[in-house]
TIVO-2410 file (N, C-alpha, C; in nm, 3 decimals):
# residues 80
REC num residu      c1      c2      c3 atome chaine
REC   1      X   9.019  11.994   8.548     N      A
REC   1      X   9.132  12.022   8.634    CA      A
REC   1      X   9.122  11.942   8.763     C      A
REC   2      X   9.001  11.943   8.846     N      A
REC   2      X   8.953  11.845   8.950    CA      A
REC   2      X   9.013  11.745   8.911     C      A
REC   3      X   8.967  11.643   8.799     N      A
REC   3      X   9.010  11.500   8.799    CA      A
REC   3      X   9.147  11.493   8.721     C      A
REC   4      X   9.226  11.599   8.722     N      A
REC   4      X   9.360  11.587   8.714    CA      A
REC   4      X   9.376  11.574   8.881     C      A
REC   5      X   9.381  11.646   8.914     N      A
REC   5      X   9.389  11.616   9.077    CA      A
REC   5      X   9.426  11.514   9.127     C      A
REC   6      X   9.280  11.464   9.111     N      A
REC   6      X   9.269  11.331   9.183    CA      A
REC   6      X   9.356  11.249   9.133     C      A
REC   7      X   9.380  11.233   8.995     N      A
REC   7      X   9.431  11.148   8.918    CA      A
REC   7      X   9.581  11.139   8.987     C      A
REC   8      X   9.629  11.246   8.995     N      A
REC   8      X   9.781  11.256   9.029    CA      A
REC   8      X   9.790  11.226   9.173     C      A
REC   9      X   9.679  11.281   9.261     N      A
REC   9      X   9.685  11.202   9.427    CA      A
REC   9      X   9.655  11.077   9.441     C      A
REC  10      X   9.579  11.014   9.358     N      A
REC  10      X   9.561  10.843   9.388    CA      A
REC  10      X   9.720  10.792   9.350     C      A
REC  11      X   9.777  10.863   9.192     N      A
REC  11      X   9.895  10.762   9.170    CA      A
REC  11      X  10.002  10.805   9.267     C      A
REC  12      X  10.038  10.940   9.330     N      A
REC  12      X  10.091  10.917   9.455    CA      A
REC  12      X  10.038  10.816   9.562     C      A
REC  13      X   9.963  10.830   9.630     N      A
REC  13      X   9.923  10.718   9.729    CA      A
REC  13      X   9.977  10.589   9.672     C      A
REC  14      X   9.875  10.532   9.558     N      A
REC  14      X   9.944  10.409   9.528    CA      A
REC  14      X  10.100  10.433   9.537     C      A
REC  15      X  10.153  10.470   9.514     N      A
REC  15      X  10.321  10.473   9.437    CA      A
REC  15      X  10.341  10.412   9.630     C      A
REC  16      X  10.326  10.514   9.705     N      A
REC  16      X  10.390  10.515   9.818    CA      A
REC  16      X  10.324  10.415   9.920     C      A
REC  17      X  10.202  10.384   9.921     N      A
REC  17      X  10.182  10.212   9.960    CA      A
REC  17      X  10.214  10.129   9.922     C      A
REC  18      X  10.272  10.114   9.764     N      A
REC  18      X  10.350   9.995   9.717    CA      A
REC  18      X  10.507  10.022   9.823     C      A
REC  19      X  10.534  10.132   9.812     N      A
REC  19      X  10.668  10.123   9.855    CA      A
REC  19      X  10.692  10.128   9.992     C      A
REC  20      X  10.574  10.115  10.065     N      A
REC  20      X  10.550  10.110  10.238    CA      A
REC  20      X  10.556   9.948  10.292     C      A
REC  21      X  10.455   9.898  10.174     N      A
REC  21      X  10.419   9.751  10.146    CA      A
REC  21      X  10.591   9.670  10.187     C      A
REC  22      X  10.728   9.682  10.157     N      A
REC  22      X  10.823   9.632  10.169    CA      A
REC  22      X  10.832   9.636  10.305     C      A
REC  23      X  10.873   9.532  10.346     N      A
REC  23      X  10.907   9.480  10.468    CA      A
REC  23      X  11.058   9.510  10.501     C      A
REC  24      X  11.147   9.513  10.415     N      A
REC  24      X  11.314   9.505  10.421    CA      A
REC  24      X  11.274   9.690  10.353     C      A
REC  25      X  11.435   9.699  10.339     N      A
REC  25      X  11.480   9.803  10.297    CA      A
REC  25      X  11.476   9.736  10.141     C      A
REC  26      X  11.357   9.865  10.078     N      A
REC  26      X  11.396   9.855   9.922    CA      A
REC  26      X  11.516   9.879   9.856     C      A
REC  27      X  11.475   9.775   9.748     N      A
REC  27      X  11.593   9.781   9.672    CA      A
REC  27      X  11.600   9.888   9.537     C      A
REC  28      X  11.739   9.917   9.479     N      A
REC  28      X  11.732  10.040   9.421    CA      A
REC  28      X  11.656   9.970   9.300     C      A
REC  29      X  11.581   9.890   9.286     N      A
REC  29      X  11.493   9.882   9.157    CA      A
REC  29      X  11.402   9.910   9.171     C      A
REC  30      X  11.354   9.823   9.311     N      A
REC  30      X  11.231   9.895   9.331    CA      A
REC  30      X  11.171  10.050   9.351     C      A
REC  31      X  11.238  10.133   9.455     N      A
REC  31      X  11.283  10.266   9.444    CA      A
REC  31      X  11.261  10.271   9.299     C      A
REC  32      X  11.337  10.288   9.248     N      A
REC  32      X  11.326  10.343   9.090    CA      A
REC  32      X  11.214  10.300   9.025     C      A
REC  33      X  11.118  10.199   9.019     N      A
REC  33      X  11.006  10.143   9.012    CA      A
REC  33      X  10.878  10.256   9.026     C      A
REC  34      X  10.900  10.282   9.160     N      A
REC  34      X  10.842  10.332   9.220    CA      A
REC  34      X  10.809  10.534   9.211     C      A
REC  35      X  10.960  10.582   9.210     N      A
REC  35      X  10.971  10.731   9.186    CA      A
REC  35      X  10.969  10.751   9.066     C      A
REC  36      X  11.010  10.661   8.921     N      A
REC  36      X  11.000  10.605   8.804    CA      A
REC  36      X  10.823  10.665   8.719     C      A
REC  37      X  10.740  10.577   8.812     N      A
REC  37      X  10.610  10.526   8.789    CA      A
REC  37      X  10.567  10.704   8.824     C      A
REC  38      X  10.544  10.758   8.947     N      A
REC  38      X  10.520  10.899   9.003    CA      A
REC  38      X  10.542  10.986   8.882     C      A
REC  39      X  10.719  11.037   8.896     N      A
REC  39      X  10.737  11.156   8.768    CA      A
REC  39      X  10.656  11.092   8.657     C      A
REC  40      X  10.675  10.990   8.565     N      A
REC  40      X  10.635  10.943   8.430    CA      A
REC  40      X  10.482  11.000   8.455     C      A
REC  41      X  10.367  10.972   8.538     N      A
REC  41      X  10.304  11.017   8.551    CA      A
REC  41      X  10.275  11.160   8.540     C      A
REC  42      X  10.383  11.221   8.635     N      A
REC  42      X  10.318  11.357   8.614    CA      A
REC  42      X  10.347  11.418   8.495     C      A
REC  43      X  10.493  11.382   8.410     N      A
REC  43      X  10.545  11.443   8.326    CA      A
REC  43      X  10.431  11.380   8.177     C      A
REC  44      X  10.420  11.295   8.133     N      A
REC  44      X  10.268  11.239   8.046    CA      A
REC  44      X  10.170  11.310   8.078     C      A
REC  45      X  10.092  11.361   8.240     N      A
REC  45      X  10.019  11.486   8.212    CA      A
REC  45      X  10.014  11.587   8.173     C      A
REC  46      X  10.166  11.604   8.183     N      A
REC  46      X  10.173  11.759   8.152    CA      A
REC  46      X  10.187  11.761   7.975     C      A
REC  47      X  10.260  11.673   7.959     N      A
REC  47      X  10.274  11.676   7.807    CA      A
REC  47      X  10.180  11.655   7.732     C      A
REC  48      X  10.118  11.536   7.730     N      A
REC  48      X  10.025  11.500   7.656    CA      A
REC  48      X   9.907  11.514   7.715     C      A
REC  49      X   9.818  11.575   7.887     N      A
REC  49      X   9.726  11.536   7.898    CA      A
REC  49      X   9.638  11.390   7.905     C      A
REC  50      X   9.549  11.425   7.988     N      A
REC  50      X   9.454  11.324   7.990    CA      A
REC  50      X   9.509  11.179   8.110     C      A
REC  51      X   9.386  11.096   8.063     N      A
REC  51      X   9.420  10.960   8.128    CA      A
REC  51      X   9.539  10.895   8.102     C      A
REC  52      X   9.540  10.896   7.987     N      A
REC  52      X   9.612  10.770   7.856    CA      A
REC  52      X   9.770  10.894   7.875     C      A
REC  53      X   9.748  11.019   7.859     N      A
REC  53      X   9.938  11.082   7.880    CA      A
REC  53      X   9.964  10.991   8.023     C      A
REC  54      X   9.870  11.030   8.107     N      A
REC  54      X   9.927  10.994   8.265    CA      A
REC  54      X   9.937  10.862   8.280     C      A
REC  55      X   9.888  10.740   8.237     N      A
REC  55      X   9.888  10.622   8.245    CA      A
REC  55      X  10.012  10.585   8.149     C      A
REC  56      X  10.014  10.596   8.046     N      A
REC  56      X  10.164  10.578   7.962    CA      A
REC  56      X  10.237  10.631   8.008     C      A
REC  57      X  10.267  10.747   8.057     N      A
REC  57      X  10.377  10.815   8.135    CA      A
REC  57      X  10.456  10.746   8.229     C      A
REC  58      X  10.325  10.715   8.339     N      A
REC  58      X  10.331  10.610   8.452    CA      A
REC  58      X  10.413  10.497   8.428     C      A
REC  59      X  10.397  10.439   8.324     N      A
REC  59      X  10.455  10.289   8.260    CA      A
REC  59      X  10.584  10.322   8.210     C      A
REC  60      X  10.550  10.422   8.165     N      A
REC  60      X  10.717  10.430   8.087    CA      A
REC  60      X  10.841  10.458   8.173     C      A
REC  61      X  10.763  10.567   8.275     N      A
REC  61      X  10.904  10.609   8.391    CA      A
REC  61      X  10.915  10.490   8.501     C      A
REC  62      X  10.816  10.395   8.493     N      A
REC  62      X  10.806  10.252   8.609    CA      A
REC  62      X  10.923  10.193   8.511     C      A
REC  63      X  10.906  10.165   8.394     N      A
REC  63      X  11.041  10.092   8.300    CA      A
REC  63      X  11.148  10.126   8.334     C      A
REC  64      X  11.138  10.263   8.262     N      A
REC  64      X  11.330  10.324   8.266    CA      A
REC  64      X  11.360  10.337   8.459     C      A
REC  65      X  11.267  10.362   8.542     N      A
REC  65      X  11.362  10.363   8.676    CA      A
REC  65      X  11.357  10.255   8.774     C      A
REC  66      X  11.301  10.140   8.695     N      A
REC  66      X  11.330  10.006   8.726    CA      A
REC  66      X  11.431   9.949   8.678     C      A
REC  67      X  11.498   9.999   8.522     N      A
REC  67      X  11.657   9.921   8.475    CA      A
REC  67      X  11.721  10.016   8.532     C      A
REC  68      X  11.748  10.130   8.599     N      A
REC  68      X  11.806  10.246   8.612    CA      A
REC  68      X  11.837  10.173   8.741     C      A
REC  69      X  11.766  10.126   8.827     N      A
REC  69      X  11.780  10.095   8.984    CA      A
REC  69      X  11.883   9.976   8.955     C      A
REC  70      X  11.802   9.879   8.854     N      A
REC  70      X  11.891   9.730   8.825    CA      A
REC  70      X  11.999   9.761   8.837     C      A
REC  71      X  12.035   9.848   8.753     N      A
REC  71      X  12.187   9.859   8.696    CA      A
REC  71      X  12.266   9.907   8.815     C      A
REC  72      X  12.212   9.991   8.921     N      A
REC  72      X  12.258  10.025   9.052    CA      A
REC  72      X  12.287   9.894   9.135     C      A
REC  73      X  12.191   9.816   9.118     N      A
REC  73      X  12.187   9.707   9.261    CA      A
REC  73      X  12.311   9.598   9.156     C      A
REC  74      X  12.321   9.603   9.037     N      A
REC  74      X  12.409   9.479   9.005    CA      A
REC  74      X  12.541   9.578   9.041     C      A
REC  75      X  12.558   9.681   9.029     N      A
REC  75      X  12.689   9.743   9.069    CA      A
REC  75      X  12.747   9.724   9.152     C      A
REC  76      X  12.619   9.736   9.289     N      A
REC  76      X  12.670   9.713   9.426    CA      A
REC  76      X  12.671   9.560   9.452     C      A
REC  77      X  12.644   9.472   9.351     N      A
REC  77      X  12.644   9.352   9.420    CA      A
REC  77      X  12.765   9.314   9.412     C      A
REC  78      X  12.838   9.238   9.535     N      A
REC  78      X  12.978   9.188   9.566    CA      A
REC  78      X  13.036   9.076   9.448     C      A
REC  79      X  13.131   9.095   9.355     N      A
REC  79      X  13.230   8.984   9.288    CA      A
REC  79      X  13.235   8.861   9.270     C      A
REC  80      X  13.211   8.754   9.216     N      A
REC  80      X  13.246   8.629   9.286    CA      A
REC  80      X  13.373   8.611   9.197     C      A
***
């Protein structure tokens, strides 16, 4: 239970120094990248347990709320 813990406070930290790391205002991919990577994490622990739930989790919700953001930022991008 301890190194669930930890496990889930390091991938917060990371999550939120990557997303401190931006100099500009992130963009909604990154955002989604980012809050994406967090839940997938926690939700792979809970489901499946272990390293390998939380690390696949991680990857999978970094995927889907990285096209999820895309699809936001091409929305807002202006016409030509």
């Amino acid at each position: 239970m301890l190194q669930t813990r930890h496990l889930i406070g390091a991938t917060a930290l990371v999550a939120a120094l990557a997303m401190g790391g931006c100099a500009s205002n992130p963009t909604n991919a990154q955002i989604g990248t980012g809050v994406g990577a967090a839940a997938g994490g926690l939700v792979g622990n809970a489901v499946f347990g272990g390293t390998l739930g939380t690390v696949g989790g991680a990857a999978a919700g970094a995927l889907i709320g990285h096209e999820i953001g895309e699809d936001k930022d091409q929305r807002r991008a202006p016409r030509r």
